[in-house]
FIKOL-57555 format. One line per field, with one value per residue (C-alpha): residue in three letters; x, y negated, z. Coordinates in nm, 2 decimals. Layout:
BEGIN
rest	ALA|...
xx	X|...
yy	Y|...
zz	Z|...
***
This chain:
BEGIN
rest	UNK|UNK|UNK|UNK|UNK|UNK|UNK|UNK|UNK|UNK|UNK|UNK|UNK|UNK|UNK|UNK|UNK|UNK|UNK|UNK|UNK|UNK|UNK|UNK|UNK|UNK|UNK|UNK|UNK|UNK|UNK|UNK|UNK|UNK|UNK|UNK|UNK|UNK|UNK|UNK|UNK|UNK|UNK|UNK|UNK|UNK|UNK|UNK|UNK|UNK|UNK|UNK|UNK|UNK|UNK|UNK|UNK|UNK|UNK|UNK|UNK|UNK|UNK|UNK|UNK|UNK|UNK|UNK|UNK|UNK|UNK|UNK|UNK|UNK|UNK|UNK|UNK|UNK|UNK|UNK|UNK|UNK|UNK|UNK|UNK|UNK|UNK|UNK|UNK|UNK|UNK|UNK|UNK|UNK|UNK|UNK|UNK|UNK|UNK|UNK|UNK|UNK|UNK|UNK|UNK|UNK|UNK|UNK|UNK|UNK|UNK|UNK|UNK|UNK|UNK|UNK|UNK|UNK|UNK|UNK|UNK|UNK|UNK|UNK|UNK|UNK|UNK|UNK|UNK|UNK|UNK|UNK|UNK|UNK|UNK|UNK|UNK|UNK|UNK|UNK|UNK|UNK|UNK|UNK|UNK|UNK|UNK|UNK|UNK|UNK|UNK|UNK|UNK|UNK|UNK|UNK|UNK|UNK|UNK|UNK|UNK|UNK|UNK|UNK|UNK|UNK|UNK|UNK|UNK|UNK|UNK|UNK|UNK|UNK|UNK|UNK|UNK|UNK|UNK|UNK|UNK|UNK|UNK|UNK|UNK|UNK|UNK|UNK|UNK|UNK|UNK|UNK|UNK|UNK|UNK|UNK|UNK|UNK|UNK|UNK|UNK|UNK|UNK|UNK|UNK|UNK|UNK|UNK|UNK|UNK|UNK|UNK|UNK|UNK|UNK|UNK|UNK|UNK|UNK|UNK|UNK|UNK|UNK|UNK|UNK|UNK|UNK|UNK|UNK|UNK|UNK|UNK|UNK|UNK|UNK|UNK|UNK|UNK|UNK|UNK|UNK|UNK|UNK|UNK|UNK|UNK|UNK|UNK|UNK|UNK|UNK|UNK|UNK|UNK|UNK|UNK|UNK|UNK|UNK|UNK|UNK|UNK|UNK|UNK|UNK|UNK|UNK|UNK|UNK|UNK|UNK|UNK|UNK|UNK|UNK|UNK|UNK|UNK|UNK|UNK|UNK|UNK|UNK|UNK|UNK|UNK|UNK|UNK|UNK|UNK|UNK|UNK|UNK|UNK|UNK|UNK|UNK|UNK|UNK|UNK|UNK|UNK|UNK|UNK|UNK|UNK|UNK|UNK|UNK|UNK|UNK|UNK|UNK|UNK|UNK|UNK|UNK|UNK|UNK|UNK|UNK|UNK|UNK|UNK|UNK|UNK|UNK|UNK|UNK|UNK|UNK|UNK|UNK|UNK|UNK|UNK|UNK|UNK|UNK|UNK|UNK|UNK|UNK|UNK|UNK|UNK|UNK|UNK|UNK|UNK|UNK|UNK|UNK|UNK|UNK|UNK|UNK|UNK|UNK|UNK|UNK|UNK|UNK|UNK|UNK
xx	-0.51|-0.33|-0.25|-0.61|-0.69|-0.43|-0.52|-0.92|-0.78|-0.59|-0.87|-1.10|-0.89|-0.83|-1.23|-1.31|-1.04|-1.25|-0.96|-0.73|-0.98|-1.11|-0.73|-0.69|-1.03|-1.02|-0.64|-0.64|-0.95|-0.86|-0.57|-0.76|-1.02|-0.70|-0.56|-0.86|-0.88|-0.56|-0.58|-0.92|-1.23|-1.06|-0.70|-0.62|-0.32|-0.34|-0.08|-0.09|0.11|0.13|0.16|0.37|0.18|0.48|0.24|-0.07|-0.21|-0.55|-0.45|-0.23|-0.56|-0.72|-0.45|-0.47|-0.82|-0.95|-0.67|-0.45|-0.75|-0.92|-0.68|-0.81|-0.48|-0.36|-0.47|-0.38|-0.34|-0.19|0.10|0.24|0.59|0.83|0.99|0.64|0.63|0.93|0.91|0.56|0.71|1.01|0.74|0.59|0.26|0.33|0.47|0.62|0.52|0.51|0.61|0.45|0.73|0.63|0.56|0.38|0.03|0.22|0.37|0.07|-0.15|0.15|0.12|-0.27|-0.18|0.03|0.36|0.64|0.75|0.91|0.66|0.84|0.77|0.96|0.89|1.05|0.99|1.05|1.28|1.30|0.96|1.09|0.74|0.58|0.82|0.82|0.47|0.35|0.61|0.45|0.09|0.21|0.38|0.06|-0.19|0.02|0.08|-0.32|-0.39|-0.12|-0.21|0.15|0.27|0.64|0.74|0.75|1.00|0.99|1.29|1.31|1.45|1.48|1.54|1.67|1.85|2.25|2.30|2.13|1.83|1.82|1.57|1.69|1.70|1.33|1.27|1.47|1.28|1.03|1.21|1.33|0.96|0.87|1.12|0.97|0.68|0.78|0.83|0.43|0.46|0.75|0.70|0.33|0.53|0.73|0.45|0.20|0.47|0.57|0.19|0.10|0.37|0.27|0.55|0.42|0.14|0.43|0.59|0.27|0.34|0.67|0.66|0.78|0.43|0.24|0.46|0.80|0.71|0.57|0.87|1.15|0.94|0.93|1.32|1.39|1.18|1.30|1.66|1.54|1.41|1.73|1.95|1.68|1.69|2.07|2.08|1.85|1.94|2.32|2.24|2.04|2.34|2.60|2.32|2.34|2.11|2.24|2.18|2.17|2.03|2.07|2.07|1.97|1.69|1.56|1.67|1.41|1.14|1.21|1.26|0.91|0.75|0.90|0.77|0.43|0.49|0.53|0.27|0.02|0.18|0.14|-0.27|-0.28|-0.10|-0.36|-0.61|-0.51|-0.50|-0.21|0.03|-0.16|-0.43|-0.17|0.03|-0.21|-0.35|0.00|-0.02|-0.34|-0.22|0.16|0.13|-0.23|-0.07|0.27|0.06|-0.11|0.18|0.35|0.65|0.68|0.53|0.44|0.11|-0.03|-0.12|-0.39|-0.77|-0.85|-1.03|-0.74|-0.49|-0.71|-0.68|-0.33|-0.24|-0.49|-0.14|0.17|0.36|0.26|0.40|0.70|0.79|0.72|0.91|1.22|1.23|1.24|1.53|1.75|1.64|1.57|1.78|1.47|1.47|1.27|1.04|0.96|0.79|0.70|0.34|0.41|0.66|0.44|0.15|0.42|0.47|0.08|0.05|0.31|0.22|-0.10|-0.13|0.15|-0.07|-0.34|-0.09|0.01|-0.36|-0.46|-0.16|-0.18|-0.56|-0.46|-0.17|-0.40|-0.66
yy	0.89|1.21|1.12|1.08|1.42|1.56|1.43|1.54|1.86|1.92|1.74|1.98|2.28|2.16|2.14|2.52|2.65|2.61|2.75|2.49|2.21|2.35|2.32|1.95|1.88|2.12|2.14|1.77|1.79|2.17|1.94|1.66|1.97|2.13|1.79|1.73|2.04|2.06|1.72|1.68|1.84|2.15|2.05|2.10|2.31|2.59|2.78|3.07|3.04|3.25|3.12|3.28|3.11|3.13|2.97|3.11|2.84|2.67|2.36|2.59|2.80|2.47|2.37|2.65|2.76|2.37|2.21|2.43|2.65|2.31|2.21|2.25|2.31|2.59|2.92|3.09|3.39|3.47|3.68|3.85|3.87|3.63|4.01|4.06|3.70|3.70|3.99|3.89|3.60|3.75|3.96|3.63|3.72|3.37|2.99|2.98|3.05|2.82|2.93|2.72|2.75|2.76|2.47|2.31|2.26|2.15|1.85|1.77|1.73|1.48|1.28|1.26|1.10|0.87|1.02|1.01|1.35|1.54|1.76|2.07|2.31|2.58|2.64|2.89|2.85|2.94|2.72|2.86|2.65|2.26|2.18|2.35|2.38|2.00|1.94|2.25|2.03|1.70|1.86|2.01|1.70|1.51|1.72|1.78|1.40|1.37|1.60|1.51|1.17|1.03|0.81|0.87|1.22|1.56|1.73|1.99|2.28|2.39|2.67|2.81|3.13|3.42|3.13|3.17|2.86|2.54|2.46|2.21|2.14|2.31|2.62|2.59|2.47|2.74|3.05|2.80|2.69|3.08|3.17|2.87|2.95|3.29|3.16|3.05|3.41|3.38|3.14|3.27|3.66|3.54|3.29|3.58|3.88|3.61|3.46|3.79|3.90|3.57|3.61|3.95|4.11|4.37|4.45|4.58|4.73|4.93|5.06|5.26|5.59|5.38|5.41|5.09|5.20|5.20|4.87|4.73|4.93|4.75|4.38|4.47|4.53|4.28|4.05|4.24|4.19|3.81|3.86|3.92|3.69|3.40|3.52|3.55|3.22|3.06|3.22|3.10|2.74|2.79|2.90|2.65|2.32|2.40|2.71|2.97|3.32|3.47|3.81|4.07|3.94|4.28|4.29|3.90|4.01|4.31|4.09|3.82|4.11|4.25|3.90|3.86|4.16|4.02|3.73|3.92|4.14|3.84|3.66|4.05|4.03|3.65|3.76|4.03|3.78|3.54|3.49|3.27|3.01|2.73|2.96|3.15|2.88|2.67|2.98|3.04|2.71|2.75|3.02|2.89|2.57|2.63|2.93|2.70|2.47|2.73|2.97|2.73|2.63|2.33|2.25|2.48|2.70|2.63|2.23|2.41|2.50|2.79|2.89|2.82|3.02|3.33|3.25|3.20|3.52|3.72|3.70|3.79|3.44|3.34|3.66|3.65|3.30|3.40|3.73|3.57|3.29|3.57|3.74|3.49|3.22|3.44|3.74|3.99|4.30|4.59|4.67|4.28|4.20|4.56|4.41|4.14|4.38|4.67|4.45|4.31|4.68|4.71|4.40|4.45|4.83|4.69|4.40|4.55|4.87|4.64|4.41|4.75|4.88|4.52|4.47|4.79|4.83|4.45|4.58|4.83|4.61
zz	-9.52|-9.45|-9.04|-9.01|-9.18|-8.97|-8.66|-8.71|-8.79|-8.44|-8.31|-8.44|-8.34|-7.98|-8.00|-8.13|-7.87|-7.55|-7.33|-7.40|-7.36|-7.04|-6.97|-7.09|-6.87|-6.57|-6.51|-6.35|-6.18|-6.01|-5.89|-5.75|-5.55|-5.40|-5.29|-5.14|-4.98|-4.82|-4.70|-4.54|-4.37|-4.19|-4.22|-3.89|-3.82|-3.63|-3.38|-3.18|-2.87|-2.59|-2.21|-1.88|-1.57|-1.31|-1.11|-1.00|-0.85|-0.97|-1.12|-1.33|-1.44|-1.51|-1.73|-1.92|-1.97|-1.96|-2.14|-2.32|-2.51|-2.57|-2.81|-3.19|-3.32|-3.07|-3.05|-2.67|-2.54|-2.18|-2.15|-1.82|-1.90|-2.13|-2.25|-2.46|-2.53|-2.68|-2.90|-3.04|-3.13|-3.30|-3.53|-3.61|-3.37|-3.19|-3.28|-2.98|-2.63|-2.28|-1.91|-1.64|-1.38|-1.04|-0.86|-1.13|-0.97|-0.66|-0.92|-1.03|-0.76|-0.58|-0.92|-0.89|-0.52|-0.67|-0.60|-0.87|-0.98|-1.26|-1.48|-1.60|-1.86|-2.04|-2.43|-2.65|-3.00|-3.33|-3.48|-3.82|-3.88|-3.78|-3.94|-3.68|-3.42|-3.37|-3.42|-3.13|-2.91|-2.95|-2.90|-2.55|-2.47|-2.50|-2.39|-2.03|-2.00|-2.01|-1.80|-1.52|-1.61|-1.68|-1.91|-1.95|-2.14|-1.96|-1.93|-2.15|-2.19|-2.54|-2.63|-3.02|-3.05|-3.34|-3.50|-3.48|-3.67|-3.70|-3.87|-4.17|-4.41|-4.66|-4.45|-4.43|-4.83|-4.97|-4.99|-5.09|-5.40|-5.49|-5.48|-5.68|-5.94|-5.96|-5.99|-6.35|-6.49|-6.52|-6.78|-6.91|-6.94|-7.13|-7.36|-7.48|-7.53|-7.68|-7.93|-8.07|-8.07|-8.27|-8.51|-8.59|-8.46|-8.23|-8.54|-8.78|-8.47|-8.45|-8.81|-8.68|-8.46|-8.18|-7.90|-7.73|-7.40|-7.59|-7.64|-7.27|-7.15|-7.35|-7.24|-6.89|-6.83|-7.02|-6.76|-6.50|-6.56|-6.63|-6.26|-6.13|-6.28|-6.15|-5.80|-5.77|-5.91|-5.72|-5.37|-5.45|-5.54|-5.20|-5.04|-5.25|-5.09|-4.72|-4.68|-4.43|-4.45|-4.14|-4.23|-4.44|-4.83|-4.98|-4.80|-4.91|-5.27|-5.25|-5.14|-5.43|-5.66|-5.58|-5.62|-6.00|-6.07|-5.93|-6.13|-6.49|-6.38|-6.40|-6.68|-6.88|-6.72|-6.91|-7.25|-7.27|-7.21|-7.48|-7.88|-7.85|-7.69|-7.68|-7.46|-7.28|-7.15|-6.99|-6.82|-6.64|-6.51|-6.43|-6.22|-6.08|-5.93|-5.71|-5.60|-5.55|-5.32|-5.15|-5.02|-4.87|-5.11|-5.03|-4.66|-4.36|-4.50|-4.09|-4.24|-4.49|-4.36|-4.26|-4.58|-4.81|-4.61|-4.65|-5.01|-5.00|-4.82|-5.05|-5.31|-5.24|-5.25|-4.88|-4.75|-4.95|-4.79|-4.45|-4.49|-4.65|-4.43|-4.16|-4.30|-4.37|-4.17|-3.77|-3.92|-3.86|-4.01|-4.22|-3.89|-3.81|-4.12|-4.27|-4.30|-4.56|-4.76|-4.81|-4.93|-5.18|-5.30|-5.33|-5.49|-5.76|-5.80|-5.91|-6.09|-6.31|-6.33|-6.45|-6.70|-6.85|-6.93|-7.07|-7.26|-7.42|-7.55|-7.71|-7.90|-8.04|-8.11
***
């Protein structure tokens, strides 16, 4: 029967392309370890805070150096002014950062003798993290209550800061989703080299005077100008849902418009490396959605172990997040996250260096 014949055919085909079938195989499994990663062993968050001890006293040490540093999921370092505080934390060097006001050890040690009083401490956070913002608040909460041994709340004074409007969720999702749309030009800008390799295309193109850059020239505008039309979309259906911007938009468009070109600069590194869709495609994925999980697109990167957010800031998706979120979200500017936006300009610079090389020696092979 013909069905049968055609079936052992593409059965026999999926079998002599070992790409694809490690695809079929591996992609669900790659899944399950990264699920499994992020969600157990070391997948504790972690926060750097700093802390102001208005203080002085010894019960206020103690609570800071036996307490406060004890804390898996904080990292602490003492500060000797809320001015340095504040701008470290406006740079992204702290989550947020505490001020024991003075007085505290005083409240204490009357609620160890069995005296009611009124615990107070003074956070300033970033709020452009609710994740994380709400999470570092809880985690003081309880840790103080233990330690002044308490059972009702303390009283703790937060205070956002850098946000002019108020946070929502999707404030917080939406550079998330741009990157994650960007992250799509992967598959896409391969899709479009491979196809018009397989057909033969670029082969008879080879036949004309026209050179192997005429041609990686006229595919890379045209995904850059794909580039743009995605990001302008996707920041103003951002904008159109509830997402305010409360910095300056040309500067987030320059940090989305270096991560496409990161994006077509891998998916030109995968058409190079494949024969044809059916390899190319799975390889994009391959690459987009663990890289999706791991910069943070869709939950704060501080819930992933340690090991995976080296991974994760080893590309250039984490940093766009975090830089974008600091535009538009805290209204930052070039100087606050100058870090994140030259490795972008690295990162692009070279992997569509490298895309370029590949790409060419397989148009002339």
């Amino acid at each position: 029967m013909r069905f049968l014949e055609l079936a052992s055919r593409n059965l026999k085909e999926t079998y002599r392309d070992p790409l694809a079938l490690g695809f079929l195989l591996g992609f669900p499994l790659l899944f399950m370890l990264l699920f499994g990663a992020i969600f157990s062993g070391d997948s504790i968050p972690n926060y750097s805070i700093g802390v102001i001890d208005g203080d002085g006293t010894p019960l206020s040490h103690s609570f800071i150096d036996e307490v406060l540093t004890e804390v898996p999921t904080l990292e602490v370092a003492n500060y000797d002014d809320t001015a340095t505080a504040r701008k470290d934390l406006k740079f992204g060097d702290l989550r947020a950062y505490i001020v024991i006001p003075q007085g505290f050890g005083e409240q204490v040690s009357q609620n160890w003798e069995g005296k009611e009083t009124n615990i107070t401490l003074d956070i300033t956070y970033d709020e452009s993290d609710i994740m994380t913002s709400e999470q570092i608040i809880s985690i003081i909460n309880t840790v103080t209550r233990s330690f002044a041994r308490i059972e009702i709340p303390v009283t703790i004074n937060a205070n956002p800061i850098h946000i002019e409007t108020e946070i929502t969720f999707i404030d917080f999702m939406g550079p998330g989703i741009i990157v994650f749309g960007l992250l799509i030009l992967i598959p896409t800008s391969a899709r479009i080299m491979v196809s018009d390799k397989e057909k033969g295309f670029l082969s008879r193109l080879l036949t004309t005077p026209a050179r192997p850059l005429d041609f990686i020239s006229g595919y890379s505008l045209c995904l850059v100008v794909i580039a743009i039309i995605q990001i302008v979309i996707f920041i103003a259906a951002s904008w159109g849902f509830g997402m305010d911007i409360v910095g300056s938009l040309w500067l987030a468009f320059l940090i989305f418009l270096l991560t496409g070109l990161c994006s077509i600069g891998i998916g030109m590194v995968v058409a190079s490396l494949s024969k044809n869709e059916n390899q190319a495609e799975p390889l994009c994925w391959l690459f987009a959605m663990p890289l999706a999980m791991l910069s943070g697109c869709w939950f704060s990167i501080e819930m992933l172990p340690s090991y995976l957010r080296i991974i994760a800031y080893a590309f250039p998706y984490a940093h766009t997040i975090e830089s974008a979120r600091a535009v538009l979200i805290r209204g930052v500017g070039l100087e606050a996250i100058s870090s994140d936006f030259l490795f972008l300009i690295g990162w692009a610079v070279v992997i569509f260096a490298i895309g370029i090389i590949l790409f060419r020696r397989s148009m002339r092979s």
